[in-house]
FIPARO-563269 format. One record per atom (N, C-alpha, C): atom name; x, y, z; residue number from 1; residue in one letter. Coordinates in Angstrom, 2 decimals. Each point is the difference from the previous one (the first is absolute). Example, Ala and Ser with C-alpha at 12.3 -4.5 7.8 and 13.67 -1.06 7.14 Angstrom:
# residues 2
{N; {13.19; -5.69; 7.80}; 1; a}
{CA; {-0.89; 1.19; 0.00}; 1; a}
{C; {0.90; 1.20; 0.00}; 1; a}
{N; {-0.35; 1.05; -0.72}; 2; s}
{CA; {0.82; 1.19; 0.06}; 2; s}
{C; {-0.77; 1.09; 0.73}; 2; s}
# end
This chain:
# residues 109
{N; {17.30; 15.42; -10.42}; 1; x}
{CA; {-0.84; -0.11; 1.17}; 1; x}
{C; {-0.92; -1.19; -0.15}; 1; x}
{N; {-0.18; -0.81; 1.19}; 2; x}
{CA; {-0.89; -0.88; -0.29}; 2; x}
{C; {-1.32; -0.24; 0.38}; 2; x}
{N; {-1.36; -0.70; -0.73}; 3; x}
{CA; {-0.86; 0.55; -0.01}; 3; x}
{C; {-0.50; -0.80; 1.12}; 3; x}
{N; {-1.13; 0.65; 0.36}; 4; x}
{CA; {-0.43; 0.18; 0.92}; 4; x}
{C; {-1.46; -0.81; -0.33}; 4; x}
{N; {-0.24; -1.35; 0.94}; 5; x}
{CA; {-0.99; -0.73; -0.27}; 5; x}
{C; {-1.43; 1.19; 0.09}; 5; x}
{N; {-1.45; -0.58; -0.52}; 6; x}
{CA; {-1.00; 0.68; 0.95}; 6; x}
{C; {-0.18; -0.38; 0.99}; 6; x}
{N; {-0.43; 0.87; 1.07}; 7; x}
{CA; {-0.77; -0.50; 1.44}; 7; x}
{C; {-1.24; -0.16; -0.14}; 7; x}
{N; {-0.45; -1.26; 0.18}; 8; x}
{CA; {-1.60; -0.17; 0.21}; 8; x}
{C; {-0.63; -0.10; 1.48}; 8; x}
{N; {-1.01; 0.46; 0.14}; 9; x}
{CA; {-0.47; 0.07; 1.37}; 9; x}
{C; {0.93; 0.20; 1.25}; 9; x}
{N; {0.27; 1.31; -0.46}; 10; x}
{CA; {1.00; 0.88; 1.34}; 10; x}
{C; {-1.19; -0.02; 0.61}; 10; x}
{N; {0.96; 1.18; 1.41}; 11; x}
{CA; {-0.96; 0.30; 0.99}; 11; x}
{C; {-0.98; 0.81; 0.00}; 11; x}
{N; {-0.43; 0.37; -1.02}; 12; x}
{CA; {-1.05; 0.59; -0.56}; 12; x}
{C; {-1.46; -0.68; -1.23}; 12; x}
{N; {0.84; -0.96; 0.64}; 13; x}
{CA; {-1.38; -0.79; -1.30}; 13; x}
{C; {-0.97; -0.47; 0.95}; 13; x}
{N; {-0.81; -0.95; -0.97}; 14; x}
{CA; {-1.86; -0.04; 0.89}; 14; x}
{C; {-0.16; -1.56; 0.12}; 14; x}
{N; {-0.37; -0.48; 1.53}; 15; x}
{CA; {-0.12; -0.82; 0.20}; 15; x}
{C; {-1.16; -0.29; -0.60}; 15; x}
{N; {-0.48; -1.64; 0.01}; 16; x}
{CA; {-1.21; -0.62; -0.30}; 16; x}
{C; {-1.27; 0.63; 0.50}; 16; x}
{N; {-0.21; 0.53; 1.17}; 17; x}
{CA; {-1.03; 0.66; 0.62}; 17; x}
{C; {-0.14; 1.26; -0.87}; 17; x}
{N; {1.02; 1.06; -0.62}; 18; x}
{CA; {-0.03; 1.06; -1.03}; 18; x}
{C; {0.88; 0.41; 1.91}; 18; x}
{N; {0.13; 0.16; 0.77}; 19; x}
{CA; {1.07; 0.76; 1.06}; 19; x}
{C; {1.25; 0.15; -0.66}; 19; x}
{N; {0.63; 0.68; 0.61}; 20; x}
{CA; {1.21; 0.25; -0.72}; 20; x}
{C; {0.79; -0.80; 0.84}; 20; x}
{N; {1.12; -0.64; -0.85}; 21; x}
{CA; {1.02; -1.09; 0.78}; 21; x}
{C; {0.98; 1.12; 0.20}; 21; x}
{N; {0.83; -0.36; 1.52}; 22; x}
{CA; {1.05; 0.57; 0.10}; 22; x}
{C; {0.58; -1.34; 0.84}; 22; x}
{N; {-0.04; -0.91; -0.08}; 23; x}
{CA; {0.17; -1.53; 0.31}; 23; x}
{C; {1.34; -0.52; -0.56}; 23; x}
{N; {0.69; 0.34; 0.07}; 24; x}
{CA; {1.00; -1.04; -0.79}; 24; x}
{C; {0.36; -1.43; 0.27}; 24; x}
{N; {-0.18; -0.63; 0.99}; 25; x}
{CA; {-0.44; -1.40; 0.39}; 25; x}
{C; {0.23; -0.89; -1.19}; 25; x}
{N; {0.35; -1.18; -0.11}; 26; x}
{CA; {0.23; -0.95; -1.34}; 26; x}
{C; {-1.34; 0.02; -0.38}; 26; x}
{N; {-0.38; 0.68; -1.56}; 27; x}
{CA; {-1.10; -0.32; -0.80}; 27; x}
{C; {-0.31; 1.51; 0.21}; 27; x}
{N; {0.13; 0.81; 0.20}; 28; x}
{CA; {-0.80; 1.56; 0.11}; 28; x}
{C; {1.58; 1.50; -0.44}; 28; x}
{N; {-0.38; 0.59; 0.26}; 29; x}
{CA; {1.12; 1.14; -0.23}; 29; x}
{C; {1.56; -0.43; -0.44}; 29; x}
{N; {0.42; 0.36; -1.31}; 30; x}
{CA; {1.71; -0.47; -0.04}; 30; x}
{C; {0.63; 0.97; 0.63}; 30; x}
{N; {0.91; 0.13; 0.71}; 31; x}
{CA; {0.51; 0.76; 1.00}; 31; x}
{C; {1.20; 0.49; -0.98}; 31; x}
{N; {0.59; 1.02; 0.00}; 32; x}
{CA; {1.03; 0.77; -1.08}; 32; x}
{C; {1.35; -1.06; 0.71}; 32; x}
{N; {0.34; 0.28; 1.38}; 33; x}
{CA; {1.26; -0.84; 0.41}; 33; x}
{C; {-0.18; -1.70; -0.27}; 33; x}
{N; {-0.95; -0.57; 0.43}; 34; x}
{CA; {-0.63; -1.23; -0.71}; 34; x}
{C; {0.47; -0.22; -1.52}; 34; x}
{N; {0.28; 0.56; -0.32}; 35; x}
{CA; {0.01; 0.21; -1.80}; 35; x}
{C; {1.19; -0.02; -0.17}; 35; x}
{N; {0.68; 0.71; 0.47}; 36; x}
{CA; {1.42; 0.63; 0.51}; 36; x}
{C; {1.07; -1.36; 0.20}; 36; x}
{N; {-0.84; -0.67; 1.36}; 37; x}
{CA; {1.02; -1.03; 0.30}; 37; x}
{C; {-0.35; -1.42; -0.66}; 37; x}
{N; {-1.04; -0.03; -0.72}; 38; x}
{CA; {-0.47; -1.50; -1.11}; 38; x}
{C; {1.30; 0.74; -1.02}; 38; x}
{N; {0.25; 1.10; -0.38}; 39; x}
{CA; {0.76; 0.15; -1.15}; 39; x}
{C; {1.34; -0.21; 0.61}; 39; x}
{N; {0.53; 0.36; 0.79}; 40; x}
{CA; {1.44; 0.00; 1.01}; 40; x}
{C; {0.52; -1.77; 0.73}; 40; x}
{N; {-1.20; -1.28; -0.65}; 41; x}
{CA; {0.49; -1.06; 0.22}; 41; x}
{C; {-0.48; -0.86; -1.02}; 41; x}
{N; {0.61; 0.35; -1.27}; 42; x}
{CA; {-0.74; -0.74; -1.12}; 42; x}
{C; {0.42; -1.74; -0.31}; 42; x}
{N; {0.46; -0.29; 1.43}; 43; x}
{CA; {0.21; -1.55; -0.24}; 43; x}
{C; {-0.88; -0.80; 0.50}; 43; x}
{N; {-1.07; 0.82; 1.19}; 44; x}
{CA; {-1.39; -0.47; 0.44}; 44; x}
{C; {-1.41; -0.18; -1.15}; 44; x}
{N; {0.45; 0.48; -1.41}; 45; x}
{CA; {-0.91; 0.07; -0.66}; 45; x}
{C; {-0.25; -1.14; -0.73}; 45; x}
{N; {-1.49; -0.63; 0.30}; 46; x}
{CA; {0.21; -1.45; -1.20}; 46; x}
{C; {-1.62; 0.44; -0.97}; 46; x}
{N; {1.16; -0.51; -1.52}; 47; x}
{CA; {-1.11; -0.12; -0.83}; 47; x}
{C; {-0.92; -1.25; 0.31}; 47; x}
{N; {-1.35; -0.14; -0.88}; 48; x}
{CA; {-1.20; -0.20; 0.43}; 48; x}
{C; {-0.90; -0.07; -1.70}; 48; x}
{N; {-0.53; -0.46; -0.01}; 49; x}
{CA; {-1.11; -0.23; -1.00}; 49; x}
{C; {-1.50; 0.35; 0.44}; 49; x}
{N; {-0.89; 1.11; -0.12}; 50; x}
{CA; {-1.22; -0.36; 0.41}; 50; x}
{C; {-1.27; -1.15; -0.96}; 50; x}
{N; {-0.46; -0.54; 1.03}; 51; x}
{CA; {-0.44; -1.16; -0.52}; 51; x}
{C; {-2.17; 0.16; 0.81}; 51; x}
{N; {0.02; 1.47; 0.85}; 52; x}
{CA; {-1.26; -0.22; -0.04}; 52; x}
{C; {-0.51; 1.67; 0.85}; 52; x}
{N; {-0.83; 0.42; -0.63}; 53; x}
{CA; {-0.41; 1.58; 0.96}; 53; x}
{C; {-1.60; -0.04; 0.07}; 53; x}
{N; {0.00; 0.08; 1.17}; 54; x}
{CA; {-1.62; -0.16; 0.77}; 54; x}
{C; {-0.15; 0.83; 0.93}; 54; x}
{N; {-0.98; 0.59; 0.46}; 55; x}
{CA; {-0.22; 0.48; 1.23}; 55; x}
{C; {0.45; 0.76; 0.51}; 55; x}
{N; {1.32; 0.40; -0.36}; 56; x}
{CA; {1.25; 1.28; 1.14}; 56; x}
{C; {1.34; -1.20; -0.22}; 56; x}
{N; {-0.11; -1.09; -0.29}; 57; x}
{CA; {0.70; -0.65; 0.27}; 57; x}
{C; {1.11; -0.51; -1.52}; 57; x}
{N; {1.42; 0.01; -0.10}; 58; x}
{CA; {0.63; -0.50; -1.26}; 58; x}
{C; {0.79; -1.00; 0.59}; 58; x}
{N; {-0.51; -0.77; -0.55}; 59; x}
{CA; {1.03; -1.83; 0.26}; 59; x}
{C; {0.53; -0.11; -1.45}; 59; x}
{N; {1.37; -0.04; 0.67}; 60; x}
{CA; {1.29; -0.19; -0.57}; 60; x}
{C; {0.80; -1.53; -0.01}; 60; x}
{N; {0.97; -0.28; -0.75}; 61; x}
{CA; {0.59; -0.94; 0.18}; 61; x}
{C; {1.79; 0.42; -0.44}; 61; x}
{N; {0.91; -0.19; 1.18}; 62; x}
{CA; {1.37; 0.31; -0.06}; 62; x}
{C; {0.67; -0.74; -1.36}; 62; x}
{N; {1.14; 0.22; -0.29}; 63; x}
{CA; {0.54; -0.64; -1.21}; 63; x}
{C; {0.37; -1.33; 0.88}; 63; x}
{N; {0.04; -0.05; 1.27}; 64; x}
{CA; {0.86; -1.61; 0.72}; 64; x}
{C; {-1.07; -0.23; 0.30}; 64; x}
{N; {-1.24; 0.02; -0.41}; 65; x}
{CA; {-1.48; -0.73; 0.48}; 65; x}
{C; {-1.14; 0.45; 1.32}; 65; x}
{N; {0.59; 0.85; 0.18}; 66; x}
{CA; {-0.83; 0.66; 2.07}; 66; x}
{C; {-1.01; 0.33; -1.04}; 66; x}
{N; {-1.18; -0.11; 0.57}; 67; x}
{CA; {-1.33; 0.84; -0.10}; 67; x}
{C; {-0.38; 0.96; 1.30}; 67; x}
{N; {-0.16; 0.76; -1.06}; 68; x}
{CA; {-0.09; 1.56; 0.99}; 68; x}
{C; {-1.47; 0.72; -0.12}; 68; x}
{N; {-1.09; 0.48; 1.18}; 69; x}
{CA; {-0.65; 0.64; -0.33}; 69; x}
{C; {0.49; 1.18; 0.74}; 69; x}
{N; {-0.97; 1.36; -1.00}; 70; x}
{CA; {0.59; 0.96; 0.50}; 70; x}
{C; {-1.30; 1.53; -0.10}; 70; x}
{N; {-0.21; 0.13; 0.96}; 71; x}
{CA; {-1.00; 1.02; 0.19}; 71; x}
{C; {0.16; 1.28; -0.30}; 71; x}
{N; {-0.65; 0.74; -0.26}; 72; x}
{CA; {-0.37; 1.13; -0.22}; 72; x}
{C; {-0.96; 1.43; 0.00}; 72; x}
{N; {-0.09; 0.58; 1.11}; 73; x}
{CA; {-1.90; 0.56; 0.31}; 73; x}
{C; {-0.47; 0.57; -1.89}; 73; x}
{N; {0.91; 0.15; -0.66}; 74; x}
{CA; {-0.44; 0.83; -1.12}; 74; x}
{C; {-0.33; -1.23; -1.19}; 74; x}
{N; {-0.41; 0.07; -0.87}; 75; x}
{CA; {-0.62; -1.11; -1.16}; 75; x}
{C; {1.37; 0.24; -0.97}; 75; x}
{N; {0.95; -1.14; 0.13}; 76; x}
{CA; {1.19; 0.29; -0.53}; 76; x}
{C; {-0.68; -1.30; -1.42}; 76; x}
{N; {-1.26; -0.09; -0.31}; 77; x}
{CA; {-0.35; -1.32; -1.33}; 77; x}
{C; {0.57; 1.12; -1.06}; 77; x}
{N; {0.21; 1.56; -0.10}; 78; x}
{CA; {0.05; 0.52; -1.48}; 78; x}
{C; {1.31; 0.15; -0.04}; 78; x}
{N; {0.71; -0.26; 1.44}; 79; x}
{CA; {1.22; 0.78; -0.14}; 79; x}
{C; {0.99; -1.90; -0.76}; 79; x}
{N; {-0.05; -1.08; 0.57}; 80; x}
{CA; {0.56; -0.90; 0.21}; 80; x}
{C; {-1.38; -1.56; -0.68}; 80; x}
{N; {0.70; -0.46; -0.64}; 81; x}
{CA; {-1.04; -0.74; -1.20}; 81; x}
{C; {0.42; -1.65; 0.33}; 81; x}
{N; {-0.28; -1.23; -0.24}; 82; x}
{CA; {0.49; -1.34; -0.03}; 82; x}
{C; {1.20; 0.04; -0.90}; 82; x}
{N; {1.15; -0.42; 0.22}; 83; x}
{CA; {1.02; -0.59; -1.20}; 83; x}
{C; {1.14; 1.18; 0.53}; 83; x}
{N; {-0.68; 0.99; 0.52}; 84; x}
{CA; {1.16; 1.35; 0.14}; 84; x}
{C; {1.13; -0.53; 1.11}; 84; x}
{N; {1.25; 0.36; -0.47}; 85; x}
{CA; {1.00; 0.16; 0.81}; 85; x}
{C; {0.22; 1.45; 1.06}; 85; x}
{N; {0.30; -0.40; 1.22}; 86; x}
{CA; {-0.34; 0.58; 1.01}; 86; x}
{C; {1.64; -0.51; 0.71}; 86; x}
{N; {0.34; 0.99; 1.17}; 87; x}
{CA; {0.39; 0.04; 0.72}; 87; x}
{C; {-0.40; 0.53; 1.40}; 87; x}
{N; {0.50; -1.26; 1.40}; 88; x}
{CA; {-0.26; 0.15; 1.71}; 88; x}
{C; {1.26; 0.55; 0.46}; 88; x}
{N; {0.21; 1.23; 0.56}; 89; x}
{CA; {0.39; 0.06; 1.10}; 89; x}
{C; {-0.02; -1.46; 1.57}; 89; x}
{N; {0.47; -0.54; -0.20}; 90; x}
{CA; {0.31; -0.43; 1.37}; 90; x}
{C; {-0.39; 0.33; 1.52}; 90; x}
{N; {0.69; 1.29; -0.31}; 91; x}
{CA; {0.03; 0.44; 1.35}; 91; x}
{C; {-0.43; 1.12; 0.34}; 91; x}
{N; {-0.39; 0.97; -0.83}; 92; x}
{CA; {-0.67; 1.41; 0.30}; 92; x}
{C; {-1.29; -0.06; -0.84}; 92; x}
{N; {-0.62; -1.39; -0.70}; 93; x}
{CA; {-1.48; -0.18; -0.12}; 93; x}
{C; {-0.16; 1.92; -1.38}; 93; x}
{N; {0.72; -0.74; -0.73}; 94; x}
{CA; {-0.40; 0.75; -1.44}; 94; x}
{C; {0.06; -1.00; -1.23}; 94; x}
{N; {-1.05; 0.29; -0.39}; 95; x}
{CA; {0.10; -0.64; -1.60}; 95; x}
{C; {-0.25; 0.74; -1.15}; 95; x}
{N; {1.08; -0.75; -0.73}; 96; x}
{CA; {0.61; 1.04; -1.30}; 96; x}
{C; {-0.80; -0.22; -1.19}; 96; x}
{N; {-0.81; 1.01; -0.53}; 97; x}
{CA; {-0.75; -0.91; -1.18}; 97; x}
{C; {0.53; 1.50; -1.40}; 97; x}
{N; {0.63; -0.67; -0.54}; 98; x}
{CA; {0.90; 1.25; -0.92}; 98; x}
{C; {0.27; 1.16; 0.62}; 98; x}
{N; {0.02; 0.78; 0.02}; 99; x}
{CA; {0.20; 1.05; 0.45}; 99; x}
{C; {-1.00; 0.44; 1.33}; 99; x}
{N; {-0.55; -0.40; 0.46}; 100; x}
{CA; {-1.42; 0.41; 0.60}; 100; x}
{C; {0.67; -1.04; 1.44}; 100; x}
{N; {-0.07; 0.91; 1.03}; 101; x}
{CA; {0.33; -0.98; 1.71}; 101; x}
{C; {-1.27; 0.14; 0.44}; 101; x}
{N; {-0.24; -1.27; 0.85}; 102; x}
{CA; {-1.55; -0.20; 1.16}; 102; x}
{C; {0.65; -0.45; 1.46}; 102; x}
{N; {-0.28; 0.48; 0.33}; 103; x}
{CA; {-0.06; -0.41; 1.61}; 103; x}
{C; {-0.99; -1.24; 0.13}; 103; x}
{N; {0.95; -1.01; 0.73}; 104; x}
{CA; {-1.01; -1.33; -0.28}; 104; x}
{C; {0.28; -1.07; 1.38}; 104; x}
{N; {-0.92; -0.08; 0.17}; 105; x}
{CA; {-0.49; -1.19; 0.82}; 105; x}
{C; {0.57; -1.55; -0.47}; 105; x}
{N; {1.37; -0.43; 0.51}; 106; x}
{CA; {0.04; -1.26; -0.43}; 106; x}
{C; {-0.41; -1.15; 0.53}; 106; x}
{N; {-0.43; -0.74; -0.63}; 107; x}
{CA; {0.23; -1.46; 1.14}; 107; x}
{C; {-0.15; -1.52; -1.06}; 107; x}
{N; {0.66; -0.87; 0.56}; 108; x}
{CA; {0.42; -1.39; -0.64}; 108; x}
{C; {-1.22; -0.52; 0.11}; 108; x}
{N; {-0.40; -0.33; -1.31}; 109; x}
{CA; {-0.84; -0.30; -0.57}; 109; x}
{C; {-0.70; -2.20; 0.42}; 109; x}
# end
């Protein structure tokens, strides 16, 4: 059987205000089917180097050079460090940081 990443900030976790998010929107709630279909097209996935975490925000850089920032309502600085290898979703806005998925806010840096 295969394992089963963690979910961080489902629809039950706590927005910045302390409200409870039920938001799944890019950067807030990972949605279970969200999860589902980032795993069901694993040719949209590009590795990434993080190279800086501030604010809500992890700027990345692709292995073919794109700089990527990428948001987050939750303080992903303990989860995801400078130098770490990371993986973007493309297209359903998840990023892979070992085992651990975020729902993330992308945009070209």
């Amino acid at each position: 059987m295969a394992h089963l990443p963690e979910l961080d900030h489902t629809a039950s976790c706590a927005c910045e205000s302390g409200a409870m998010c039920a938001d799944t929107r890019p950067g807030h709630g990972l949605h279970a089917l969200q999860l589902r279909l980032a795993a069901a097209t694993p040719s949209r996935w590009d590795d990434a180097v993080v190279v800086g975490v501030h604010d809500g925000w992890v700027d990345a850089v692709t292995l073919d050079g794109a700089t990527l920032s990428l948001w987050n309502h939750g303080d992903l600085a303990e989860v995801v460090t400078p130098g770490e290898p990371v993986a973007v979703h493309s297209i359903y806005n998840v990023l892979s940081a070992g085992a651990r998925r975020f729902n993330v806010l992308a945009r070209a840096a």
